[in-house]
C-alpha positions as YAML, in Angstrom:
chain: A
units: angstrom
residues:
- id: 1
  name: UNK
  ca: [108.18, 23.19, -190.58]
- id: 2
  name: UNK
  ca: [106.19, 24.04, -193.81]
- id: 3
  name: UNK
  ca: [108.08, 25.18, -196.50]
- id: 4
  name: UNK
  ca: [106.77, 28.12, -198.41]
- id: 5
  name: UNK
  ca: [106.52, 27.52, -202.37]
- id: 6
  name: UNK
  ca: [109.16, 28.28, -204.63]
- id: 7
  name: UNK
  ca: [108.68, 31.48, -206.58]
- id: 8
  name: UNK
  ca: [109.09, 32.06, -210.24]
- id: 9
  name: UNK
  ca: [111.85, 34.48, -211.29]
- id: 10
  name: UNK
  ca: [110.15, 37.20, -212.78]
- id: 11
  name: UNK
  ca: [110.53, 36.69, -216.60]
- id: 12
  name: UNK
  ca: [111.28, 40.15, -218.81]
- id: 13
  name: UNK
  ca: [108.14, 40.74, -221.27]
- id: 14
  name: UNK
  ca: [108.88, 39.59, -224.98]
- id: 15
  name: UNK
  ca: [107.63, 41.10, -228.10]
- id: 16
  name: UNK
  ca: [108.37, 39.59, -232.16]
- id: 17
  name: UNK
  ca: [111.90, 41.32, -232.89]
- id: 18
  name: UNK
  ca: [109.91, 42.85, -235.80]
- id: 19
  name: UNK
  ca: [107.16, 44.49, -233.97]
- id: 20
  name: UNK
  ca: [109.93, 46.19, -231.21]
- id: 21
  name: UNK
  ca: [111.44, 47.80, -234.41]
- id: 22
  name: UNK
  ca: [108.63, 49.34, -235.27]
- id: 23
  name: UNK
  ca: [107.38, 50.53, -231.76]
- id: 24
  name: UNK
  ca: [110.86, 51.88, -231.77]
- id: 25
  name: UNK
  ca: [110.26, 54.32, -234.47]
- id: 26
  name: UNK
  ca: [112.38, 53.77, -237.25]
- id: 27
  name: UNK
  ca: [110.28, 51.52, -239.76]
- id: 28
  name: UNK
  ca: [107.08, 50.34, -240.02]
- id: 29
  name: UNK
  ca: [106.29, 47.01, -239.00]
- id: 30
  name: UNK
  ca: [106.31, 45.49, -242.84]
- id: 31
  name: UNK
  ca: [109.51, 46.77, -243.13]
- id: 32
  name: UNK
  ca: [110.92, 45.46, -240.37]
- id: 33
  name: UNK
  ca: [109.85, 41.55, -241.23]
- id: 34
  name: UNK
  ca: [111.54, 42.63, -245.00]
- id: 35
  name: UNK
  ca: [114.59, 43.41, -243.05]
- id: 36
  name: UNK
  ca: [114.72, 40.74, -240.39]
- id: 37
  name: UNK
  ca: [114.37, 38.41, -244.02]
- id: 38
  name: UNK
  ca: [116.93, 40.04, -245.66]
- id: 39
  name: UNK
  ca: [119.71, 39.23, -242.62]
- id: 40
  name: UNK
  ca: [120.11, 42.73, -241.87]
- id: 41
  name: UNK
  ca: [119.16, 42.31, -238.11]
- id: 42
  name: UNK
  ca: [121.29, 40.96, -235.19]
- id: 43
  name: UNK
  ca: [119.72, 40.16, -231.90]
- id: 44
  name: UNK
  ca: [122.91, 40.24, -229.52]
- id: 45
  name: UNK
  ca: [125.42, 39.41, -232.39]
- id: 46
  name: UNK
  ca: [123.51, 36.55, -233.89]
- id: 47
  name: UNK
  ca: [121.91, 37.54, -237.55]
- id: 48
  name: UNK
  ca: [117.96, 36.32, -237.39]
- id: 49
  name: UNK
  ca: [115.87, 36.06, -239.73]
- id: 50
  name: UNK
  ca: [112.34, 34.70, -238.35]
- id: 51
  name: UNK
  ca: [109.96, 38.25, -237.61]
- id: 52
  name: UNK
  ca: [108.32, 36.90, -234.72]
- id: 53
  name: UNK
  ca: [111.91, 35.61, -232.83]
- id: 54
  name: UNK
  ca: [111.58, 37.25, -229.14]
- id: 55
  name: UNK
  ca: [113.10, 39.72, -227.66]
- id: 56
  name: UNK
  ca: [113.90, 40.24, -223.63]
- id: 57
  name: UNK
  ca: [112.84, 43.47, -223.29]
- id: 58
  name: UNK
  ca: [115.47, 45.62, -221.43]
- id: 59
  name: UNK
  ca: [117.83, 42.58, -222.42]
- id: 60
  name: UNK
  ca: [118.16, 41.46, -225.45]
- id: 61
  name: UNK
  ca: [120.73, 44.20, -227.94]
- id: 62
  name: UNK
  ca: [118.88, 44.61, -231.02]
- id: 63
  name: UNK
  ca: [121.53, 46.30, -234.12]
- id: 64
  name: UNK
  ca: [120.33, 47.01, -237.58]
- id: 65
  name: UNK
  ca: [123.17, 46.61, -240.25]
- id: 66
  name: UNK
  ca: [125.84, 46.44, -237.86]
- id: 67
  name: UNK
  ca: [123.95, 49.42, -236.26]
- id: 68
  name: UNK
  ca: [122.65, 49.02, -232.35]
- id: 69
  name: UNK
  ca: [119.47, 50.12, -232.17]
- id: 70
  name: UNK
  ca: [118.60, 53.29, -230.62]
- id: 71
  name: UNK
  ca: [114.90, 54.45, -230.38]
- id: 72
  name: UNK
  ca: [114.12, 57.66, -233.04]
- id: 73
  name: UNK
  ca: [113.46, 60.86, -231.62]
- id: 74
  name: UNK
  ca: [109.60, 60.95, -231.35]
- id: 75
  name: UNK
  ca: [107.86, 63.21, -234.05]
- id: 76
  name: UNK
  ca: [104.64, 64.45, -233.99]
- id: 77
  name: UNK
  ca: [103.46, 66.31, -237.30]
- id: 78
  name: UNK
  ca: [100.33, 68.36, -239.09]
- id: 79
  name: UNK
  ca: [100.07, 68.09, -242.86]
- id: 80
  name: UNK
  ca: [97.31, 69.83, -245.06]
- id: 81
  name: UNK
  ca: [96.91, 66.76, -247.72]
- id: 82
  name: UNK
  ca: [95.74, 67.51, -250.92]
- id: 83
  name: UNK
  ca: [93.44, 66.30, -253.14]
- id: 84
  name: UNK
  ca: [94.70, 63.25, -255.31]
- id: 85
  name: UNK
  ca: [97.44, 62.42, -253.02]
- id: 86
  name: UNK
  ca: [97.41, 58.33, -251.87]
- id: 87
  name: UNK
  ca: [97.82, 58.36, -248.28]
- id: 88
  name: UNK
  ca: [100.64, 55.21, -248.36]
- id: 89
  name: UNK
  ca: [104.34, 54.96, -248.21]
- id: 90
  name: UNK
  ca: [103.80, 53.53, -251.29]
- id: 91
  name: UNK
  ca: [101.19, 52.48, -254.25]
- id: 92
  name: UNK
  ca: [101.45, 49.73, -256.51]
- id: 93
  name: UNK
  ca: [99.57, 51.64, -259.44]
- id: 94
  name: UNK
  ca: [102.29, 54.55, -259.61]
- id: 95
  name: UNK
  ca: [100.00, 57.68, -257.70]
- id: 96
  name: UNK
  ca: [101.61, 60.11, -256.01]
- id: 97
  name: UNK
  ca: [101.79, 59.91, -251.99]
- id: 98
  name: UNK
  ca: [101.87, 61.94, -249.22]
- id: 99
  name: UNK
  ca: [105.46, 61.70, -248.45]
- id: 100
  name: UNK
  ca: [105.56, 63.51, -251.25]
- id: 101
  name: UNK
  ca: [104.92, 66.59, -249.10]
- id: 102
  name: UNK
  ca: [107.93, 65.74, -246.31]
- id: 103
  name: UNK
  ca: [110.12, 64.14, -248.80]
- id: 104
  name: UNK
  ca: [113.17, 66.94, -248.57]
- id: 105
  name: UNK
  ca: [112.04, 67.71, -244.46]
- id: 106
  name: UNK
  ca: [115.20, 65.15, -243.38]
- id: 107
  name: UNK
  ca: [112.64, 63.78, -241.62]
- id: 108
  name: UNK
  ca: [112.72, 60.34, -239.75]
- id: 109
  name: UNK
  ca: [110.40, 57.37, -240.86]
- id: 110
  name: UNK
  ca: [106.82, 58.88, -240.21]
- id: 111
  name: UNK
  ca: [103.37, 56.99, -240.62]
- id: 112
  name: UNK
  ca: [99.92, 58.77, -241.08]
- id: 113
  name: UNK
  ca: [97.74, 58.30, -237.95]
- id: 114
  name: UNK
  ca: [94.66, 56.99, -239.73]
- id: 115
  name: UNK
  ca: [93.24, 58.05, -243.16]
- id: 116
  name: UNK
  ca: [92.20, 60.29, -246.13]
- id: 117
  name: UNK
  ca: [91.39, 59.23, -249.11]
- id: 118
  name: UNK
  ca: [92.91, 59.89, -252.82]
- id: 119
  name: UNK
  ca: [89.81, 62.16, -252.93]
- id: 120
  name: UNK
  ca: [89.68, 64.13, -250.01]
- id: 121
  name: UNK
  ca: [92.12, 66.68, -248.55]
- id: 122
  name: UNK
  ca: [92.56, 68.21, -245.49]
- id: 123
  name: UNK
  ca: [94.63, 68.00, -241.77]
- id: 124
  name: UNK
  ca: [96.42, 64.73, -241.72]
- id: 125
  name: UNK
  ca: [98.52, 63.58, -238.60]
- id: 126
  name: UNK
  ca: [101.75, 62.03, -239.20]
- id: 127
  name: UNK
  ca: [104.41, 60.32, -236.64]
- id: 128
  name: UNK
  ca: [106.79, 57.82, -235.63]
- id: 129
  name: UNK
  ca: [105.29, 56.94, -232.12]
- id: 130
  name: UNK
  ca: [102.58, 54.00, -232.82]
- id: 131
  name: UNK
  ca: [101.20, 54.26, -229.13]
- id: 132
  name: UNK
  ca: [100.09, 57.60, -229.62]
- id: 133
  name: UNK
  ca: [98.77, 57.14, -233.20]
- id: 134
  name: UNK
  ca: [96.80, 53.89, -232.05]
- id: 135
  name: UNK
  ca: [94.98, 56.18, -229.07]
- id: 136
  name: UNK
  ca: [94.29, 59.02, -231.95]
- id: 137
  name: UNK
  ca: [92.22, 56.26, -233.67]
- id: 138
  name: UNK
  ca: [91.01, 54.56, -231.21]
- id: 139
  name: UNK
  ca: [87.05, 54.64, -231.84]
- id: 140
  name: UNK
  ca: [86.08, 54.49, -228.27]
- id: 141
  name: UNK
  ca: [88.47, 56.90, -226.54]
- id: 142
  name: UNK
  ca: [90.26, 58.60, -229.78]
- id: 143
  name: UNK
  ca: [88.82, 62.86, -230.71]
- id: 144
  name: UNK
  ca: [86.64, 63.59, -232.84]
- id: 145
  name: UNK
  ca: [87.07, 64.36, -236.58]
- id: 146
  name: UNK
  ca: [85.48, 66.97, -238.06]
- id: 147
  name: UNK
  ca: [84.72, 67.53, -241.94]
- id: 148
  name: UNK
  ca: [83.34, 69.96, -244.81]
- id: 149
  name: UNK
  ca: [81.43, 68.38, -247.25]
- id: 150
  name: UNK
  ca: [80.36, 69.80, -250.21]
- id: 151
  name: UNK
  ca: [77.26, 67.86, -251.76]
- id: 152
  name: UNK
  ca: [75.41, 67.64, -255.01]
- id: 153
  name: UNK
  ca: [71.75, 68.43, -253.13]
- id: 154
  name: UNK
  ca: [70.19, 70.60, -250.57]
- id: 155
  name: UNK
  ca: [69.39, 68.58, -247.88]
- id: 156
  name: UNK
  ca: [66.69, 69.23, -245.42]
- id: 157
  name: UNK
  ca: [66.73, 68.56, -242.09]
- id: 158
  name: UNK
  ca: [64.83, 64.77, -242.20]
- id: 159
  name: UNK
  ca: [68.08, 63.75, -244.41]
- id: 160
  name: UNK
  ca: [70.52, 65.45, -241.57]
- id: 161
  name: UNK
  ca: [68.65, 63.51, -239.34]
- id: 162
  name: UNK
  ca: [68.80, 60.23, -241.18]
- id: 163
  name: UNK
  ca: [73.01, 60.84, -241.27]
- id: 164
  name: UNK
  ca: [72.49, 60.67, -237.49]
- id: 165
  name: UNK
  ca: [70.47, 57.35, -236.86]
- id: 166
  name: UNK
  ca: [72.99, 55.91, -239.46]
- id: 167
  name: UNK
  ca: [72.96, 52.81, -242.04]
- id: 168
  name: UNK
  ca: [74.36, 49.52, -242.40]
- id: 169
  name: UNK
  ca: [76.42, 49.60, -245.47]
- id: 170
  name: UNK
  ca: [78.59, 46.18, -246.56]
- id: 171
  name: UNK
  ca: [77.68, 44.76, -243.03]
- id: 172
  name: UNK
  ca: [78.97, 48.23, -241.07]
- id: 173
  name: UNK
  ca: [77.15, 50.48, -238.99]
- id: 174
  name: UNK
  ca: [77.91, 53.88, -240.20]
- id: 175
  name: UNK
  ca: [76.80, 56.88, -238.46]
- id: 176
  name: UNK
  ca: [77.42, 60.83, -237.90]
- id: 177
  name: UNK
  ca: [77.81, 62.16, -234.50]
- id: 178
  name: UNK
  ca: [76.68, 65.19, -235.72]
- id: 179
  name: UNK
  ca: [75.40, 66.87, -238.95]
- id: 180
  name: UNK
  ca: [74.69, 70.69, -239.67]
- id: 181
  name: UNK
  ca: [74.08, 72.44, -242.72]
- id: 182
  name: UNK
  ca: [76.70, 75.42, -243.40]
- id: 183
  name: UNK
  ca: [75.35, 77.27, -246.39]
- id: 184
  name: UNK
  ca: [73.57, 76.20, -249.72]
- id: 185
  name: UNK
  ca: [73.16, 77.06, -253.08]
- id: 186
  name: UNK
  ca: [70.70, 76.25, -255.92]
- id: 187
  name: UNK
  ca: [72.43, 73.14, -256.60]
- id: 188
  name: UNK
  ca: [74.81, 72.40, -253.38]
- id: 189
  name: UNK
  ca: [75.23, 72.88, -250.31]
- id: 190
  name: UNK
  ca: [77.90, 72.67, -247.84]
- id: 191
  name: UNK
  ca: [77.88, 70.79, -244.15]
- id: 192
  name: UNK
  ca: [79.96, 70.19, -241.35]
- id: 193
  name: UNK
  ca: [80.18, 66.37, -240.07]
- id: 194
  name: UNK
  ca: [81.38, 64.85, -237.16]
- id: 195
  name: UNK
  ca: [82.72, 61.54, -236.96]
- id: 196
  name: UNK
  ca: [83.85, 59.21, -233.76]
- id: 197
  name: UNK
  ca: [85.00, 56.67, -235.03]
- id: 198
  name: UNK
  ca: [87.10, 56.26, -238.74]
- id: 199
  name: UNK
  ca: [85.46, 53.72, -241.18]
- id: 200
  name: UNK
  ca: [87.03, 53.38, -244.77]
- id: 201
  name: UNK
  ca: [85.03, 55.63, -246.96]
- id: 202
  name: UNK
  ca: [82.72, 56.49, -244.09]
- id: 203
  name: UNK
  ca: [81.58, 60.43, -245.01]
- id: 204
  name: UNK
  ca: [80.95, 58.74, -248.25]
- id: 205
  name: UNK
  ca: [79.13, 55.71, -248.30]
- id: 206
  name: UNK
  ca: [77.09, 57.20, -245.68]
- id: 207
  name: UNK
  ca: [76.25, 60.36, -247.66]
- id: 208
  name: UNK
  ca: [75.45, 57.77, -250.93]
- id: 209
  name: UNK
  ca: [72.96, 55.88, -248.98]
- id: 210
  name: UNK
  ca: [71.45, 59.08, -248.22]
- id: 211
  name: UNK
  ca: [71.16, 60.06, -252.10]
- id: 212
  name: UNK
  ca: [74.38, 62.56, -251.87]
- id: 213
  name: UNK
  ca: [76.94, 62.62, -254.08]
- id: 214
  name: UNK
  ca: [80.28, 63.91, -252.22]
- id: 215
  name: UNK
  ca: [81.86, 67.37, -254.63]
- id: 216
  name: UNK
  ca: [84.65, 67.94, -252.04]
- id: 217
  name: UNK
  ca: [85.43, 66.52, -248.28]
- id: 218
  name: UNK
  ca: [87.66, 68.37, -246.34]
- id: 219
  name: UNK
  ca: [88.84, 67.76, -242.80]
- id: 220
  name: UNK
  ca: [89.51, 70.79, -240.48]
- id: 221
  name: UNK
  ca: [90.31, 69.41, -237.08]
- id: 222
  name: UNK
  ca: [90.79, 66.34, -235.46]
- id: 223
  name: UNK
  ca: [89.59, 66.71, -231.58]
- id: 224
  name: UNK
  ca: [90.92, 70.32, -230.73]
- id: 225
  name: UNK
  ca: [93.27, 70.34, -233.17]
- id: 226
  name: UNK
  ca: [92.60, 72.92, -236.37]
- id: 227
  name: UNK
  ca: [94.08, 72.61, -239.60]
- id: 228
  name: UNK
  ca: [93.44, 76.43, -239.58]
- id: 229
  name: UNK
  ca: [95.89, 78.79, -242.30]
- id: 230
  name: UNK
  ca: [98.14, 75.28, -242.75]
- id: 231
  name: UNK
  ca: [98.72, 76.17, -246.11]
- id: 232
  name: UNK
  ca: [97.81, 72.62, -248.54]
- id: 233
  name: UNK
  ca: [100.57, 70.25, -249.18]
- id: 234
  name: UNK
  ca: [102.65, 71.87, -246.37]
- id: 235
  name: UNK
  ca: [103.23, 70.79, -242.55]
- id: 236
  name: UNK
  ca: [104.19, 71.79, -239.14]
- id: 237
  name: UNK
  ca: [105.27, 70.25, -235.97]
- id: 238
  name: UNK
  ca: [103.11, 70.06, -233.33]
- id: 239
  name: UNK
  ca: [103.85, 71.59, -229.80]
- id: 240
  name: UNK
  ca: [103.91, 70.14, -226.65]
- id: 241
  name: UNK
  ca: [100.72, 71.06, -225.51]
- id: 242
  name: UNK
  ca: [98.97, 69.76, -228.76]
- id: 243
  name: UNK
  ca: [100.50, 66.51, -228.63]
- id: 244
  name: UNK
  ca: [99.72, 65.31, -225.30]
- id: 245
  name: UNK
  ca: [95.75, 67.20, -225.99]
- id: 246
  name: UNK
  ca: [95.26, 64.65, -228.85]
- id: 247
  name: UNK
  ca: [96.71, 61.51, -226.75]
- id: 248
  name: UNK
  ca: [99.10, 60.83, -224.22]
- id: 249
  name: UNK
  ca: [102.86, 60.09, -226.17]
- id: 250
  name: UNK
  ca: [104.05, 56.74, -225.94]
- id: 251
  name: UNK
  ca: [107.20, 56.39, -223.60]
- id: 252
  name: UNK
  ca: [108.28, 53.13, -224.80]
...
């Protein structure tokens, strides 16, 4: 009589005890290693201090300073960033961030989903859930931004054009999905841009191999999300409906 071959034992998935703090919402992933280091994290009793030591998901107990873990509350937040703030936890040159704007909410630890920078202002998402911010940047699948841009020209509608077929700037492809012209001055004018994917600096460089110089950049929606009467360095929750519009929420 044959005998049928053995079969493995299914084996529970393992992640770096680092990483499954941070997908649990209470730290970012940099502080979790700094933590693990420091001896401040037990994996079922036993203090570790190696980032990357496994953990049996569904297994393994996981306690913070004596603490077991329990995954945050997900939190899913709209802030109107202004102009000048660093969009970091922290900065090693001393500039002001923009948990500056939450810092008295009693909020949980909260990360921005993507990028501004220091120099532009406008509708930031924030949030503790790293599955949902990873599909809001996503480049293939994540919505659309859209942006004001003031400019130091009046461009015609070859330039607008030339913002759509794109450049390659320091090796990157950088393109607009779409470019119109609002209003203009003698001087400046003002457009709306549309981006699909999130490159450091993009708006800019892209504008500057054009010949534009950038006067203000403003974003007023990400996908359909409006940063509408958010008044600037204030925020709001986001509903139900708005949060699973941008990108399904993680369930981890």
């Amino acid at each position: 009589m044959q005998r049928k071959p053995a079969t493995k034992p299914a084996t529970s998935v393992r992640h770096g005890i680092a990483r499954v703090l941070s997908k649990a919402g209470i730290c970012s992933r940099t502080q979790a290693a700094a933590w693990v280091r420091e001896g401040r994290v037990a994996l079922n009793g036993r203090t570790v201090r190696d980032p990357e030591t496994p953990v049996r998901a569904g297994i393994d107990r996981i306690a913070v300073d004596g603490r077991e873990l329990e995954a945050a509350e997900r939190v899913y937040l709209a802030l109107n960033k202004p102009r000048g703030l660093v969009t970091t936890a922290s900065d090693e040159k001393g500039r002001d961030t923009v948990y500056a704007c939450i810092a008295d909410a009693g909020l949980p630890w909260l990360a921005p989903v993507g990028r501004l920078d220091q120099a532009s202002e406008g509708l930031l998402l924030m949030s503790n859930d790293p599955a949902w911010a990873a599909a809001i940047t996503d480049p293939d699948t994540g919505p659309d931004k859209t942006y004001r841009v003031q400019v130091d020209a009046i461009p015609d509608a070859a330039l607008l054009a030339r913002l759509l077929e794109g450049v390659v700037d320091d090796g990157e492809r950088l393109a607009a999905k779409s470019a119109t012209l609002l209003r203009s001055g003698t001087r400046n004018a003002w457009l709306e841009i549309v981006l699909d994917e999130g490159r450091n600096r993009q708006i800019r460089r892209l504008l500057a191999a054009n010949g534009l110089g950038v006067l203000r950049l403003v974003r007023v929606s990400i996908g359909a999300l409006a940063l509408g009467e958010l008044a600037k360095g204030t925020w709001r929750a986001l509903t139900v409906e708005e949060v699973s519009g941008l990108a399904k929420p993680s369930t981890d």
